[in-house]
N, C-alpha and C positions, 0 to 999 in steps of 0.2 A: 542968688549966691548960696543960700541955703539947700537949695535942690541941688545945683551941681554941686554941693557936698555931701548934700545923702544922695547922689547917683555915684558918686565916688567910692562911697564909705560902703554903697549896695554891689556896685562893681567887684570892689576889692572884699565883700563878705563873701557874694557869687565867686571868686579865683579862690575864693580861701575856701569855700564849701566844696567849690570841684575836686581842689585840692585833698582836703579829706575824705572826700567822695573816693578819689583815686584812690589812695592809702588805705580806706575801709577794703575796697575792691582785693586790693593786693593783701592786705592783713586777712580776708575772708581766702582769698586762692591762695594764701602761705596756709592760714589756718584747713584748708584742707587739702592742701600738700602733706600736712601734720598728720592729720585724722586719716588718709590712706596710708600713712606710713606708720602709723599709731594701729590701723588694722591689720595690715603686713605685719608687725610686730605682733601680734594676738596669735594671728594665723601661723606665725614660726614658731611664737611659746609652744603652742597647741601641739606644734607636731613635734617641737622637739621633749615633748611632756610625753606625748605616744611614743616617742622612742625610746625616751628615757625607759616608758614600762618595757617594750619589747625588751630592750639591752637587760632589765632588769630578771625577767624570765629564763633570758637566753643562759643571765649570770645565774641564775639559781641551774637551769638544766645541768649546765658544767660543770658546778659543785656537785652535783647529785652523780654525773658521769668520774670527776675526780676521786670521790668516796668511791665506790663501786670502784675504778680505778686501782686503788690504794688498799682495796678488803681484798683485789686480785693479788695484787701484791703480796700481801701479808699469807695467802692461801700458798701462794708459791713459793715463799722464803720456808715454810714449815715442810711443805713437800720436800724442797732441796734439804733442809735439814734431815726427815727421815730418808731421803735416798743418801745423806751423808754416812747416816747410822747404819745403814743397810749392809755402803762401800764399803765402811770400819769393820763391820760384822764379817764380812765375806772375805777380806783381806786377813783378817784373825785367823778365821777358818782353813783360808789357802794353805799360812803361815804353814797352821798345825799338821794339816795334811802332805804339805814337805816336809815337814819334821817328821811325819809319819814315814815316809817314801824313802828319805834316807836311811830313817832306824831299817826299814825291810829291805833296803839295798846293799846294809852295813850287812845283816845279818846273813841274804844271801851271800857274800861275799864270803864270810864267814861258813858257811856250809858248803860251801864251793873250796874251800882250801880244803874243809876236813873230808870231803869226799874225792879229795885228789890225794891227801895224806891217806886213805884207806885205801885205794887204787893203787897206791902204791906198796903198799902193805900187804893185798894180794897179790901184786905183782910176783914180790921179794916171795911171798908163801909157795905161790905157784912154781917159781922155780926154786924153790929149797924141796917141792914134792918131786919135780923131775930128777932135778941129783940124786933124790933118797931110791927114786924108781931105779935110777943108772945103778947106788950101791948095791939094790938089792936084785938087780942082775948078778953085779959083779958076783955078790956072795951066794947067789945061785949055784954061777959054774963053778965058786970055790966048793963048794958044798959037794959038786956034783964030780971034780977032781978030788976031792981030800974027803973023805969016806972017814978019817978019823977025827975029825976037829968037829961032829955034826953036832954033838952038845952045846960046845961054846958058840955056836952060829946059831943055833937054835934060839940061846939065849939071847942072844944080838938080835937075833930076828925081832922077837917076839918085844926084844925093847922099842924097837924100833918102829915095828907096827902102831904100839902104845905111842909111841911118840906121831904116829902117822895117822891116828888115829885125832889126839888130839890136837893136831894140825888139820887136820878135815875139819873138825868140829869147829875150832876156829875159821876157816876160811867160810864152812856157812855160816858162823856168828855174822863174820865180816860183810858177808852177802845179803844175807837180812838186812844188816845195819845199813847197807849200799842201799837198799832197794828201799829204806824208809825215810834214808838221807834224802834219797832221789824224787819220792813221794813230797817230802818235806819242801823240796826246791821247788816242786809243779806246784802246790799249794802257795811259796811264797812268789812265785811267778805270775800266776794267777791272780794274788790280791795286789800285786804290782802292778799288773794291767787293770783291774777293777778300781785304783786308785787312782792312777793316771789318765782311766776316762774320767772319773769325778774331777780330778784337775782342771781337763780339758772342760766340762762340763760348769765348774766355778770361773774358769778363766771367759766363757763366752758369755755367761750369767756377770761377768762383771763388768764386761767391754759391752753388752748393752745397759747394763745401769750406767757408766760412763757416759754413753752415748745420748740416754735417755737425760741425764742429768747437763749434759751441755746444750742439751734441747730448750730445757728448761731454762740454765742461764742465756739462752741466745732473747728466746721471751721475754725475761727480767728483763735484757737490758732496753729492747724494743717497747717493755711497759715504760720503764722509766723514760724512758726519752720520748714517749708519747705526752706522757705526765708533763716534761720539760716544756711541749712545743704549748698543750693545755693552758699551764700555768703562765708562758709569755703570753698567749691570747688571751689570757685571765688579768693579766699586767694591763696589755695594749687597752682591752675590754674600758678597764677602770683608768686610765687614762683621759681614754674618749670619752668617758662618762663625768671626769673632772671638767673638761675644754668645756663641753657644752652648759656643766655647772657655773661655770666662769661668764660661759654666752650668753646664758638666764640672767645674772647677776648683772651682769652687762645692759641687758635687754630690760629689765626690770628699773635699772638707773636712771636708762635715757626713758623710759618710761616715764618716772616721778619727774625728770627736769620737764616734758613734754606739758605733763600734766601743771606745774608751776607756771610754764610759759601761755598754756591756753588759759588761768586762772587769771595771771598777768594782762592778755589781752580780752578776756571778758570786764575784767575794769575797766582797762580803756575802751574797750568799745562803749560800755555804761557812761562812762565819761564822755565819751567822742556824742554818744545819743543826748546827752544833757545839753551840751554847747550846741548841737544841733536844733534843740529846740529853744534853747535860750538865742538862740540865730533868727530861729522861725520868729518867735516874740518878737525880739527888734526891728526885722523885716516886716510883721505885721504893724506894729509903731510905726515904723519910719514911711508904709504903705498910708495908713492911717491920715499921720501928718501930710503928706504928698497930698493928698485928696485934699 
């Protein structure tokens, strides 16, 4: 009776030893289920550590391309500001040079009446000298009928040439003065066309600074909105750079539970190895006693 209770007692320690048999088996392929996935986890830190540096490089390039970026910037706002001073300068200038253009257009208008007022002033002379030529016909053939009045005609003559005389003198005062009036007009003529090309000449020098200056802001605005798209992939950049801070942190957690859980099943197995051979003992005993 004795033996068939230790064949019982050795039976049921053999179902209870396979039984831990099994469960060591399954605890050794859990545990290295663990330890491939514990290395797969190494091997993702790993690379996402090298990414992290790439991403980290690529972040510094883009600062360095942003700065540069931003000194373009600042180079072109100063540019636009002296083509601003330039536009203000040459607009002044224009200004004056109409103001110039009218005074020489006020003025020739002005020498243009008074040499139509002296036009007319020869005119009026000129035939005040044909009437005097017609009287001094007439008193010609009075002269030449009346034989006795030849004194007081004489007298009349002789006023009258005086008086014809400084009506001559006149008429070439008047004629000089036409011809310097008229000099006067070619000259203010002349600097009316020589301003009105300078005009022309400011007006094209301004509509290319114009042109040249929308150039400029066309650029400004294509830096800034390069700057724009920069700075979201500067955003997105650091982002992706939190997620995967987040995946480490993550990766690192299930790491320490991993590491708890294999430290767990290293006592038990310590433990599992104890019973095991405190099994072995018994079974040497209870071998022992058999015999």
């Amino acid at each position: 009776s004795t033996i068939e209770k230790q064949r019982q007692e050795l039976q049921l320690l053999i179902a209870e030893l396979k039984d831990r048999d099994k469960e060591l088996n399954d605890m050794v392929a859990v545990h290295q289920r663990e330890l491939l996935a514990w290395e797969n986890d190494r091997q993702k830190r790993l690379t996402l550590a090298e990414r992290c540096n790439l991403l980290d490089n690529e972040l510094n390039k883009r600062n360095d391309i942003i700065k540069s970026l931003t000194q373009r910037l600042k180079f072109f706002e100063s540019q636009q500001n002296d083509s601003r001073a330039t536009f203000e300068y040459t607009q002044q200038k224009f200004q004056e040079l109409s103001q110039k253009v009218t005074d020489a257009t006020v003025r020739c208008h002005a020498v243009e009446e008074k040499n139509r007022s002296l036009h007319c002033s020869v005119l009026e002379l000129s035939a005040k000298t044909g009437q005097l030529q017609a009287r001094e016909q007439e008193l010609l053939t009075m002269l030449k009928l009346k034989d006795e009045v030849i004194l007081e005609t004489t007298d009349h003559i002789t006023e009258f040439t005086a008086k014809f005389r400084k009506l001559e003198s006149a008429l070439r005062a008047a004629r000089t003065e036409e011809l310097t009036l008229s000099e006067e007009n070619q000259d203010l003529r002349l600097r009316l066309k020589e301003l009105t090309l300078e005009i022309n000449k400011l007006k094209d020098d301004l509509c290319e600074k114009i042109k040249e200056n929308n150039k400029q802001q066309e650029e400004i605005i294509q830096l800034r909105q390069e700057n724009g798209c920069l700075r979201n992939e500067l955003a997105l950049i650091v982002e992706k750079s939190k997620r995967k801070d987040q995946l480490l942190q993550f990766a690192r957690s299930k790491q320490a539970r991993t590491d708890t859980e294999l430290s767990s099943l290293r006592q038990i197995y310590v433990k599992q190895q104890r019973d095991l051979q405190f099994l072995h003992v018994n079974l040497e005993s209870s071998q022992e006693l058999r015999q």
